[in-house]
N, C-alpha and C positions, 0 to 999 in steps of 0.2 A: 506482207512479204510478196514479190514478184515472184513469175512463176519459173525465171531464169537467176538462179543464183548460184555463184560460185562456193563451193563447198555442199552442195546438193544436188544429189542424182538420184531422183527422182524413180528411173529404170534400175535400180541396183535392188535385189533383194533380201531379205535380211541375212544375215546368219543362221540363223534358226528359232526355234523356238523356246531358249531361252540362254542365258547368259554363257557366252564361248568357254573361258575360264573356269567359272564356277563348276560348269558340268565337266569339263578335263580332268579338274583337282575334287570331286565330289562334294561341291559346297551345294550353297545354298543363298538364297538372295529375297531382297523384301519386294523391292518391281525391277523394273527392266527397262531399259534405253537402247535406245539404236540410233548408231551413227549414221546421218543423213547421206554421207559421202562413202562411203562402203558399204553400209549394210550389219556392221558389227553389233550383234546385240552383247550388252554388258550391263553389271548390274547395279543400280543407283545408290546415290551416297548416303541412304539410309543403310543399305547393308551393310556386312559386314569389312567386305572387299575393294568396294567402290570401283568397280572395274570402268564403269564408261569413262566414269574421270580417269580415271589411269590411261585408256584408250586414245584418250582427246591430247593428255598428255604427252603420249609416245607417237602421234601421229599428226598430232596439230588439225585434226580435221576440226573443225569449228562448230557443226549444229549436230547435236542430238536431236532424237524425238520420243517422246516415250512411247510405248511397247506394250503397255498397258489398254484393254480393253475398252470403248468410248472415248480415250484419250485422243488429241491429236496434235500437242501442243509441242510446239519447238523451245531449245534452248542456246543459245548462241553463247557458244565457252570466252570468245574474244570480246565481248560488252557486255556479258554476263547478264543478260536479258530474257527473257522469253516472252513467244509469240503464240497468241490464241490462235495458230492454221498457221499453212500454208501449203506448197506444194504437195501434191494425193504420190504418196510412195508406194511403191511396188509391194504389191500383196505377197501374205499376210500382212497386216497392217496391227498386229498385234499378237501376242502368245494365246496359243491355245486354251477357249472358255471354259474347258475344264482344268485348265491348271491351277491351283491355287495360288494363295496371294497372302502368305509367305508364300514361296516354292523353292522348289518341286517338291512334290508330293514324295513323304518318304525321307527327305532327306534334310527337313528342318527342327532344329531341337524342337525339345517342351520351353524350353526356359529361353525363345529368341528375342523375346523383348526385352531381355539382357544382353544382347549383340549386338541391336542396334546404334547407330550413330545422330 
């Protein structure tokens, strides 16, 4: 990937630190994606809610990236692709090392591996 691409901004930083949605309605999520073009962190289509997809959906924004710690891989919704790197996004560059994976802490059942997708 170039480091000028349209549907990524690079300068934008995330939402927070972890899924917009999820944390409003008091869910819970298995990892995390963030939209390359605003910043919106949502939560991947393992989870329960699939919020990034819904995000991409209601915005057409086209590249996620995941959110997850050591990750840095893109997904492009419109060729349904994904790219090992690209463009360095505006820090944080992933959810906080102590959060876990389910998350958040606290507010993932005993039995989530019966939620997932």
């Amino acid at each position: 990937m170039s480091e000028a691409i349209e549907g990524i901004d690079p300068a934008v930083p995330p939402s927070g630190p972890g899924c917009v949605e999820c944390d409003a309605a008091g869910g819970w999520w298995v990892h995390l994606r963030r939209c390359a073009q605003c910043g919106h962190v949502g939560c991947c289509d393992s989870s329960p809610s699939q919020h990034a997809t819904k995000h991409n959906a209601a915005t057409g924004h086209p590249f996620m990236q995941s959110y997850e710690p050591g990750e840095d891989w893109f997904y492009n919704f419109v060729t349904e692709e994904m790219y090992g790197g690209g463009p360095e996004l505006a820090a944080p560059t992933s959810h906080p090392l102590d959060q876990p994976v389910p998350g958040p802490a606290g507010r993932v059942p005993a039995d989530w591996q019966q939620h997932v997708h």
